[in-house]
N, C-alpha and C positions, 0 to 999 in steps of 0.2 A: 202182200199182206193187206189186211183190210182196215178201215180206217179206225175200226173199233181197237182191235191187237196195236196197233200202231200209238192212239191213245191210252190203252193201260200199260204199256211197255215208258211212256213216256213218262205218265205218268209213276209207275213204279222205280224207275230211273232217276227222275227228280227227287224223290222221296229218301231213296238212297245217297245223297247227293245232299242233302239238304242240312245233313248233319244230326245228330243225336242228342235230345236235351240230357238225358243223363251224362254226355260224357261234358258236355259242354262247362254245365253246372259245376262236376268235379274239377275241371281245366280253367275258368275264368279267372279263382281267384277270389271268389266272394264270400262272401258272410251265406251261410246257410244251415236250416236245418240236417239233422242225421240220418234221417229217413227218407227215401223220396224225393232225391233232391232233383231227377230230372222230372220228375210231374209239379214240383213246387215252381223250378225254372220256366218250362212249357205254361203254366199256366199265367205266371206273372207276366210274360209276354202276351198272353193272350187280354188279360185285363186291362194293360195298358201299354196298347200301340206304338204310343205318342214318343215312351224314353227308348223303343227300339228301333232301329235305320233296317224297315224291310217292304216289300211290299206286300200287297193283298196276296199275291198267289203263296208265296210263304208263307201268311199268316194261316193260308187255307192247308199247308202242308204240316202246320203246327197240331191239327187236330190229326193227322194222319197219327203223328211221333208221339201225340198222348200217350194211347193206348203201347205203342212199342218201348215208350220209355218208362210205362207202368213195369211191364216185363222187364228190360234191363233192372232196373231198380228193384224188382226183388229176386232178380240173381244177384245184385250187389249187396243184397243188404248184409250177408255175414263182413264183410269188407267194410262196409261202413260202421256194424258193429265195433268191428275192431280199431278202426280210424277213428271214428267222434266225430265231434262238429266239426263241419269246414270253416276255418276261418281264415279272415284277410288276412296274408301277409304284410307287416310293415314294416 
């Protein structure tokens, strides 16, 4: 294989791998909005670094999962509809 395939397979691999801010968002546990809650998650890690333990190349994989968590998130949205807001359990 050539080094090109061999970089977008890796690529594509890590991506998959990296995990899904829509499902994440839904799984954490957090306070959040009802709409969108993985392009709301995806983004707030994007604006601030600092409260998340990841490195650069993640952060570069974040901009991948934008756009794919845009998609999840509105095949979720009847499901959120019917859910509401997430909120923290206590």
């Amino acid at each position: 294989m050539s080094r090109k395939t061999v970089a977008v397979m890796a690529l594509f691999i890590s991506a998959l791998l990296s995990g899904c801010g829509s499902i994440n968002a839904r799984t954490e546990g957090e306070d959040s909005n009802t709409y969108y809650v993985g392009m709301h998650h995806d983004v707030d890690k994007i604006k601030n670094p600092g409260a998340y333990d990841y490195n650069y190349f993640d952060l570069a994989l974040l901009f991948i999962d934008v756009p794919l968590s845009f998609v999840a998130d509105t095949v979720y949205a009847p499901f959120d509809y019917y859910h509401g807001p997430y909120k923290k359990a206590d």
